[in-house]
N, C-alpha and C positions, 0 to 999 in steps of 0.2 A: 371355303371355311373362313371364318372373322379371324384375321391376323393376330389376334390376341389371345386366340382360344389354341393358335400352333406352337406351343412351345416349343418345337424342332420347324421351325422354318421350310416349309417347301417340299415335307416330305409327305407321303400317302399315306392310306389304311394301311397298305401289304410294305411298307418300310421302302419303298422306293421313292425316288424323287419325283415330284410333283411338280409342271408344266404349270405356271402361272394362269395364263389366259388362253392358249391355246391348247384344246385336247388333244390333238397328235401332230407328231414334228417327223416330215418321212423325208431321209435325203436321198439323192439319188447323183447320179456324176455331173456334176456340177449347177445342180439343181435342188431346191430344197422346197419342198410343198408343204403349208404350216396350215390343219383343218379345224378350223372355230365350229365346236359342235353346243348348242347352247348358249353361247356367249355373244351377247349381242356387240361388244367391243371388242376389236383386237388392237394392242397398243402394238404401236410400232418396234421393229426389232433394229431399225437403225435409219437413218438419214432417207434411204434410199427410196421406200414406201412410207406412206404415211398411216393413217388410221383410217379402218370403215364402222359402221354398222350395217347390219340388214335388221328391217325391224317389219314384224315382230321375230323375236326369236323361234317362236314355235308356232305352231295356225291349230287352232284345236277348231273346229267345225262342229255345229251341232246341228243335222238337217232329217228334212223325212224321204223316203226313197221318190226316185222320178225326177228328183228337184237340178236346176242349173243352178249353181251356187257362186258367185265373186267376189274374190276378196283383193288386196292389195299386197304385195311388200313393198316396201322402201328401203332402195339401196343408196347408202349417205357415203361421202368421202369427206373425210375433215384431212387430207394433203392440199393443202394447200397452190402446191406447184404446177400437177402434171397431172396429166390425163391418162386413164388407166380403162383398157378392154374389158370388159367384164361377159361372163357366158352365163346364159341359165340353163341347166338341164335339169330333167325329172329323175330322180332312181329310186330302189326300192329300198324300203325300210325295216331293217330287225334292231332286235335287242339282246345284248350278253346277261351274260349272267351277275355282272355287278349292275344292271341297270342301266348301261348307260349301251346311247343310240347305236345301231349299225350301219355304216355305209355300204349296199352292196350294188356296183355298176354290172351293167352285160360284161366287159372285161375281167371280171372278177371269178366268173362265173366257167372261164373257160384258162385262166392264168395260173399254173400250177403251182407259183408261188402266193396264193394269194389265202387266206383263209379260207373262202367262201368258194374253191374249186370243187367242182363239181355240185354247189349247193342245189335244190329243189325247190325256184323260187313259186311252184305251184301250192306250196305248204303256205306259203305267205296270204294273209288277209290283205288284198294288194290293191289300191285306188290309183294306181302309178298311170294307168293306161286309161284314168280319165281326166286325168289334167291338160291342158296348154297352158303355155305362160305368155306374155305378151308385154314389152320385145320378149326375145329369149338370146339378143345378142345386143348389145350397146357400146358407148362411149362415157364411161362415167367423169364430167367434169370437174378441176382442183373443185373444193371444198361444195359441190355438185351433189342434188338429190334426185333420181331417178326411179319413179313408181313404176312399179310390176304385174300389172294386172294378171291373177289367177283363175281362169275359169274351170271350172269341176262339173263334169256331165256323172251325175247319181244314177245308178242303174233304176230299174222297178223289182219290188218284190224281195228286197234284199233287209235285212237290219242289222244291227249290232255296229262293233267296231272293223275299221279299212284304212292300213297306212301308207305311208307314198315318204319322200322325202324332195326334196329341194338346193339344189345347189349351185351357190354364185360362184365361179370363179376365175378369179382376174389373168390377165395374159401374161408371163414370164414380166416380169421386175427385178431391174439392176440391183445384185445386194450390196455385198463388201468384196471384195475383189472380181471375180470371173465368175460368183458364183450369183444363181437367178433365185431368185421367190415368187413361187406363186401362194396367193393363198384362197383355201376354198371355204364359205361359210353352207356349213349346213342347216336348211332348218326343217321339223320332222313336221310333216303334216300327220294329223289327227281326223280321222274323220270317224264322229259316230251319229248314227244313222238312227232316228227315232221312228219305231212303228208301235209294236206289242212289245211293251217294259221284259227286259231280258232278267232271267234271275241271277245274282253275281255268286260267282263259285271260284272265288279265291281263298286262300288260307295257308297258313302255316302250318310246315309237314317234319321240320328240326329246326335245331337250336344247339349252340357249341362254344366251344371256346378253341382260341389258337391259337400258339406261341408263336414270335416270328423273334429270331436271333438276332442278339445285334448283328452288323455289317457293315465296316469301315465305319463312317463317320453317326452310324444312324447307330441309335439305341434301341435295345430289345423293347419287345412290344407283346402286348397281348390285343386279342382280338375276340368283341365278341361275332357272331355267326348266326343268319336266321334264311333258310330255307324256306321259298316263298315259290307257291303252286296258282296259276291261272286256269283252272280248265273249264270255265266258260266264257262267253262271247262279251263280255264287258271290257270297258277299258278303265283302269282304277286306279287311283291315289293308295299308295300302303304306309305308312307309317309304323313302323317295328319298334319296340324297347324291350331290354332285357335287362331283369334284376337280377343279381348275383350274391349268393351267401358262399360263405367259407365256413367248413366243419371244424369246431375247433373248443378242446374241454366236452365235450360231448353235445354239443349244441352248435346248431345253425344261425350262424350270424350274419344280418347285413351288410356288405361290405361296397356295394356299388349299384347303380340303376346305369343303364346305358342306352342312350336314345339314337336312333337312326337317322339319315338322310331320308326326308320323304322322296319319294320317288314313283314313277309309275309302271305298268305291266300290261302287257298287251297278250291277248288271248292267246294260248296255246305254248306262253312261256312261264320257264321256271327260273327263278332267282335264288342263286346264293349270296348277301347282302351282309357285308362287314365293318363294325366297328369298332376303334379304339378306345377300349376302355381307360386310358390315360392313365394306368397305371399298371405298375408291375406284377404278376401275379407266379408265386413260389409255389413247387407240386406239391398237389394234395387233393383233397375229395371236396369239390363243389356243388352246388344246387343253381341251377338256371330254372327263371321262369319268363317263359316268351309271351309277349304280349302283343297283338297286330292290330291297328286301330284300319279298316280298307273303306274307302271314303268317309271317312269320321266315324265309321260304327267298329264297334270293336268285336273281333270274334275270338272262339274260342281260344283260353288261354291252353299253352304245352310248358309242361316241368321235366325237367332233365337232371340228372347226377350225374356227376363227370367225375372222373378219376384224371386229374389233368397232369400232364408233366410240362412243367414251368420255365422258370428261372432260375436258372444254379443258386445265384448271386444273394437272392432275397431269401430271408428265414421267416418274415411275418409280414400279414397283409392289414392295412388300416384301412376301417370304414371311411368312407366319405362322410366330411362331416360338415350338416345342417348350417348355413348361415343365413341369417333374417335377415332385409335389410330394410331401413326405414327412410326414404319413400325407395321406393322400388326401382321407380325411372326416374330422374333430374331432369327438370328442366330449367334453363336459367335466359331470362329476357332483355334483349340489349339491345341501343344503337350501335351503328359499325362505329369502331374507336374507342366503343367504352370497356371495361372489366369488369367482368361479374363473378361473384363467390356464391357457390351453394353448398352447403350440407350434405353428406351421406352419412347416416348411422350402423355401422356393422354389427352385429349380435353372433356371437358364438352360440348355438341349440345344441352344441355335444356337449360330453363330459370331460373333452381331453382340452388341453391347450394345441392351438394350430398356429402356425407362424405362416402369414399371409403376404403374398406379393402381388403387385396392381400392373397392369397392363393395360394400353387401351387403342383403339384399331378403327378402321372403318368396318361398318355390318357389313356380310356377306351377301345383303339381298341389294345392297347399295354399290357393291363391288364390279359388278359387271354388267351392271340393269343402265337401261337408259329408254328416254319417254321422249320424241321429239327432238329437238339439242340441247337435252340435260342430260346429261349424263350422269351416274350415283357420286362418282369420283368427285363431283362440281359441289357436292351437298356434306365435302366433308371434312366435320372441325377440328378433326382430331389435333393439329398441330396446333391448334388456339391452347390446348389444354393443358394442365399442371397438376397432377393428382400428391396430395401431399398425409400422412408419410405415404412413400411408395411401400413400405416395409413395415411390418408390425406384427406384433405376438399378441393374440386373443389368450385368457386363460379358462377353462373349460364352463361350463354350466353358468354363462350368462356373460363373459367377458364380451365387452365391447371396445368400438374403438368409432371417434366418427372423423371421417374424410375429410379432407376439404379440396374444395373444385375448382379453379381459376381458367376462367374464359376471358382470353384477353384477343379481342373480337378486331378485325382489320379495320383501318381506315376508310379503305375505299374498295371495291371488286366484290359488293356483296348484295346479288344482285336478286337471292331469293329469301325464300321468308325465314327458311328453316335450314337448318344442318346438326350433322349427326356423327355419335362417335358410340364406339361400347368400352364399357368397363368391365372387365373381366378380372375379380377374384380370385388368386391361385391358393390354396390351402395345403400346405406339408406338415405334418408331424415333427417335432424335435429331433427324431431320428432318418427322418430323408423322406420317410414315406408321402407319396401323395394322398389328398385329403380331400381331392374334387377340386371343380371350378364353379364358381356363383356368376352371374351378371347384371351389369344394370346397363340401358340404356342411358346415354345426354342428347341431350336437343339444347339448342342453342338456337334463340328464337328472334327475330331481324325483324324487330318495331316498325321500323322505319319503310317496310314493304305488308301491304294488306295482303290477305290471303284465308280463302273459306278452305274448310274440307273439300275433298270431292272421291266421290265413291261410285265407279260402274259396276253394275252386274256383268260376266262377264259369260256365264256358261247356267245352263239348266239341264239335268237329265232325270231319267226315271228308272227306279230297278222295282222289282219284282220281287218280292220278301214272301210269296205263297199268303192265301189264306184273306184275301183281300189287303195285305199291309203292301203299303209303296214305300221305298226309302228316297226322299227328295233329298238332290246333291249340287247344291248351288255355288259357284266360284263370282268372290266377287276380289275385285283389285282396287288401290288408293291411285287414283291418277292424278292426283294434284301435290303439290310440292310442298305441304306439311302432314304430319302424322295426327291420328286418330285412334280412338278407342273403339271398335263398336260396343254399341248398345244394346240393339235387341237384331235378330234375327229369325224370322218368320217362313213358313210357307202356309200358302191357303186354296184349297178347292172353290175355289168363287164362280155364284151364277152372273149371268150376262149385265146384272142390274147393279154387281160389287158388292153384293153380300156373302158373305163368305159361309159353304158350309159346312166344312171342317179345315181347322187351321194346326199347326203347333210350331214351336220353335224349334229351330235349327242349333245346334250344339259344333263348337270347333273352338280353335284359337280366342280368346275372349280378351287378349293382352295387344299392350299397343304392336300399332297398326302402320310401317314407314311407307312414307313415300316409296313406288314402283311394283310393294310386295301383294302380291296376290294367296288368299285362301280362299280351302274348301268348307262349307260348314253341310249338315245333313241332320237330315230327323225322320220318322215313319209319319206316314199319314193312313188311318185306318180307315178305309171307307166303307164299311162291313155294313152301316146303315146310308150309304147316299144313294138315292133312287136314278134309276138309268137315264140319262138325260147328257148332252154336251156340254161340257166347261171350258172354266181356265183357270189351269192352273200354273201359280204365279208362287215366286220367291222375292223377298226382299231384305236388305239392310238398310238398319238406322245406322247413322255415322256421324250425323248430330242432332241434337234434340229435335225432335217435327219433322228430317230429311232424309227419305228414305231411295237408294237405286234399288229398283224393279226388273224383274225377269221375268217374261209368261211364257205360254203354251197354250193352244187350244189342247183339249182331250174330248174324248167322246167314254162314258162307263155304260158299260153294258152289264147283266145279271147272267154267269149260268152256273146252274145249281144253286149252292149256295154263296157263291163266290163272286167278287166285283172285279172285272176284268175292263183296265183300261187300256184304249187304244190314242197313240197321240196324234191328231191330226196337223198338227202344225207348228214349226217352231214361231219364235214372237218375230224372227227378220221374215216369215213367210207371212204372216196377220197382215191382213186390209185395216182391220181398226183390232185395237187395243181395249181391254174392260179395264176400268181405270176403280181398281182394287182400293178397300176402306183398311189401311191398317191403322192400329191402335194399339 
C-alpha cells in the first residue's frame, strides 16, 4: 500500500499489524526464518545480513504442450561484506483465500503442526516435478550476482494452467545476540500451457460487509467483502469493486465506492477478498453492488442489502466526496541543485464543505519493485518535496483551493532521469467524518540525463468466449526508468504478408504508466467470418508516438459447424521467424 494512503501506519485489512517487507516472520529456539513471498527486496533487519533480490519475482510462462522451456533467475546480494550459502529447491504451490501464495514442502505434508497436514497434493495442478534448477546450491558473493538457470520438461497432450513454486534460501546468519536468520525468498511459478483457447469460468458468488472492533492501539474498521469462484482451468487477473449506499429518509444514498487489490486465482480456488473502506460505518440497512472486472472484461454485476451491525460510536455516515483536480499528475523539470514550483488546483464537486489534509509517500508499485540495480526506492523524491498549505477547508459546490509544489532537487547522486512521489488527498467532514481520499502522481524530471520510453510485451494468452468470440489478454510492463501514457492498444489476426484481418483494441488502465509497473489490457476478437487458414495472432502497445512492443502467436482456425475454433500452434519464443505486423 502507498504510505500515504495508510493513515494507521502498518496495520492490515483484518486490523492487525502489517510486516513491512517481509510476508511471514516464523521464530523458532533460537532461530528466526523471515520468507519474502513477492517482494523482490528484503531490507535488512540489522548489521548482521545484508540485502538480496531474486529477480524476477514471479516466472509467469506461456508455452504449448511437449515444449522444453528456459528461463533464468538472478539471485543479487547488495551486503557488501560476507559470503552467504544460498540453496534452491522446487515445492508445491497453493493459494489462501485472501490471495495470497502458499508455501507447501513434503514436510509439511506429514508435520502435525503444520497447516498443510495431511493436505492432498494430488488436487494440485502441479508442474513441481518438471523443473531442475541449475546450480541448485551455491556461494553467493558480498554485493555478487549469481544466475539460475530453470529448465521445464512440458508434458504432451496437456493444457490450461500448472503451478510449482521456487525457493532461495540462505544458510543460518548471525543475527543480534545468539539468535540466527535465515531468510527464504519465494517465487511462484506460473505456467500456462496454450493448445484449444480454454473458456474462463470465474465469477463472483457474494458480497458483504464486516466490522472489525477496535483493539488496543488500532481503530475500528469496516471492511468491504467479495467471494470470488474459479471453476475453470484459466489462470486470471480479478479486479473487484464495490459501491456502497446507506438507507437513509427513505432513499438510497451513495456513500462510498471501494476498489480491491488486483490479484490472481488459480483453478479450482475460491477467494474471499477484503477491503477497507476507510471509513466508519454505524448499523443500519445497506445496499452493496459488486462489480468484477476478470482479465479486464467485466462480468456479471451482484446486489446485496445488508442489515449490518456497525459502530456504536458513529450516528451518521458521509459520502465520499468528488474532488477534481487540475492537472491530474505534476510534472516539474529540473537540473540536480535547482528548485521547481508547480501548480495543483483542487475543486470541490460536492455540496458539502470538506477540510483536506495532504500527505505524500512513495507508489506502492515503486516500493518494493526492482529492474537490474535500481531499485523503486532509488526513484524516489518524496523528501525533495514541500506541499503548501498541507491543510485546508474547500467550501461545498465548487470551492477550490490550489497547492503549491516545491521540488528542491539534490546537488549531486542523481543519477536517473525520473523520480516519483504520490499525493494523496485526505477529505473529512467538519464533523470527523471521513470523505475519501483523491491522488495525484509527481514526477520530478532530471534534464541533465536523456532517457526514451521503453515498453515490453510481456505475456499473450487466448480464452474462449463460445460462439466464435476470443477474448485477447495482453501484459505489457515499463522497463525503462521514466513513465508514460499509453496510447493505443491493439490486437490483430494477421496473414503471413501483415495484413491484418480483424483487429480491435484492447481496453485496461489508460493512466500514466511508472517505471517497473506491469498491466493487463484485453478485448474480443470475432472471427465468425475469417476463413480457415493459419495465422498470427499478435498484440501490441503504443508507448510513444510511431513505437509500438509487440507480442505474437502462430494459431491455425479451423470451421466446424458454424463455429471458428482456434488452435494455437505456437508461442512468439517458440516462432523460427516473426510476421512483422502493419499497426496504425
Amino acid at each position: 500500500m502507498d504510505a500515504c494512503l495508510n493513515g494507521d501506519q502498518n496495520k492490515s485489512d483484518n486490523g492487525k499489524s502489517r510486516q513491512s517487507v517481509a510476508n511471514r516472520l516464523v521464530s523458532g529456539a533460537g532461530l528466526i526464518w523471515i520468507i519474502a513471498i513477492g517482494a523482490a527486496l528484503l531490507v535488512s533487519a540489522g548489521p548482521a545480513f545484508g540485502q538480496f533480490t531474486v529477480q524476477p519475482m514471479k516466472l509467469e510462462l506461456v508455452v504449448t504442450p511437449g515444449k522444453i522451456v528456459k528461463s533464468e533467475l538472478r539471485v543479487q546480494s547488495f551486503d557488501p561484506n560476507e559470503i552467504h550459502n544460498i540453496n534452491m529447491s522446487v515445492v508445491e504451490l497453493g493459494q489462501s483465500e485472501d490471495g495470497a501464495w502458499n508455501i507447501i514442502e513434503p514436510n509439511n505434508l506429514t508435520d502435525p503442526n503444520s497447516p498443510f497436514f495431511g493436505f492432498d497434493i494430488s488436487k494440485l495442478s502441479s508442474c513441481s516435478e518438471w523443473i531442475s534448477l541449475s546450480p541448485n546450491n551455491f556461494d553467493l558473493p558480498p554485493d555478487g550476482v549469481v544466475p539460475v538457470e530453470i529448465s521445464l520438461r512440458v508434458r504432451r497432450g496437456i493444457r490450461g494452467f500448472f503451478g510449482a513454486g521456487i525457493l532461495a534460501t540462505t544458510s543460518p546468519m548471525r543475527g543480534v545476540g545468539d539468535v540466527s536468520v535465515v531468510v527464504r525468498f519465494f517465487i511462484p511459478v506460473i505456467l500456462e500451457i496454450q493448445d484449444r483457447p480454454m473458456r474462463p469460468r470465474v465469477q463472483a458468488t457474494d458480497i458483504g460487509l464486516e466490522f472489525i472492533p477496535a483493539s488496543g492501539e488500532y481503530p475500528a474498521r469496516t471492511l468491504a467483502t467479495m467471494n470470488i469462484d474459479n471453476a475453470g482451468g484459466t489462470f486470471s487477473r480479478v479486479k473487484p469493486g464495490i459501491r456502497i449506499w446507506s438507507f437513509s429518509g427513505g432513499h438510497w444514498q451513495v456513500i462510498t465506492t471501494t476498489e480491491f487489490q488486483e490479484t490472481g486465482i488459480i483453478p479450482g480456488v475460491k477467494l474471499k477478498l477484503k477491503a477497507d473502506i476507510r471509513k466508519p460505518l454505524p448499523s443500519g440497512k445497506y445496499k452493496a453492488a459488486g462489480l468484477l472486472y476478470v482479465d479486464g472484461r467485466r462480468t456479471k454485476r451482484i446486489e446485496k442489502e445488508i442489515d449490518f451491525v456497525g459502530d456504536s460510536t458513529v450516528t451518521r455516515v458521509g459520502a465520499d466526496a468528488p474532488l477534481d483536480l487540475d492537472p491530474i499528475d505534476v510534472t516539474m523539470d529540473g537540473m540536480p541543485g535547482a528548485t521547481r514550483t508547480a501548480t495543483l488546483r483542487v475543486i470541490n464537486a460536492s455540496d458539502e464543505t470538506v477540510n483536506i489534509r495532504t500527505a505524500i509517500g512513495l507508489p506502492s508499485i515503486l516500493q518494493l519493485g526492482a529492474l537490474g540495480d535500481v531499485k523503486g526506492e532509488d526513484l524516489d523524491c518524496t523528501g525533495w518535496l514541500q506541499v503548501t498549505p498541507e491543510q485546508f477547508t474547500l467550501r461545498g459546490e465548487g470551492g477550490q483551493q490550489t497547492l503549491r509544489i516545491v521540488s528542491t532537487m539534490p546537488g549531486a547522486s542523481m543519477p536517473y532521469p525520473s523520480y516519483f512521489s504520490l499525493l494523496a488527498l485526505w477529505a473529512e467532514y467538519p464533523d470527523g467524518q471521513k470523505a475519501g481520499v483523491t491522488t495525484s502522481n509527481i514526477c520530478v524530471r532530471n534534464i541533465s540525463v536523456d532517457a526514451e520510453p521503453a515498453a515490453v510485451a510481456l505475456k499473450l494468452t487466448l480464452q474462449d468466449l463460445g460462439e466464435s468470440k476470443y477474448l485477447v489478454v495482453a501484459r505489457f510492463g515499463n522497463y525503462g526508468a521514466i513513465q508514460f501514457i499509453p496510447i493505443r492498444v491493439k490486437a490483430a489476426v494477421t496473414m503471413s504478408n501483415g495484413i491484418n484481418r480483424e483487429s480491435t483494441f484492447l481496453s485496461g488502465n489508460p493512466n500514466l504508466m511508472l517505471p517497473f509497473e506491469t498491466r493487463d489490457f484485453s478485448g474480443i476478437l470475432d472471427l465468425s467470418y475469417i476463413p480457415a487458414d493459419r495465422y498470427s495472432l499478435a498484440a501490441a502497445i503504443e508507448y510513444a508516438p510511431g513505437k509500438w512492443a509487440p507480442k505474437q502467436m502462430a494459431i491455425r482456425v479451423s470451421i466446424e459447424g458454424e463455429r471458428r475454433i482456434v488452435q494455437i500452434l505456437g508461442v512468439e519464443e517458440e516462432l523460427d521467424e516473426l510476421v512483422e505486423v502493419q499497426w496504425k
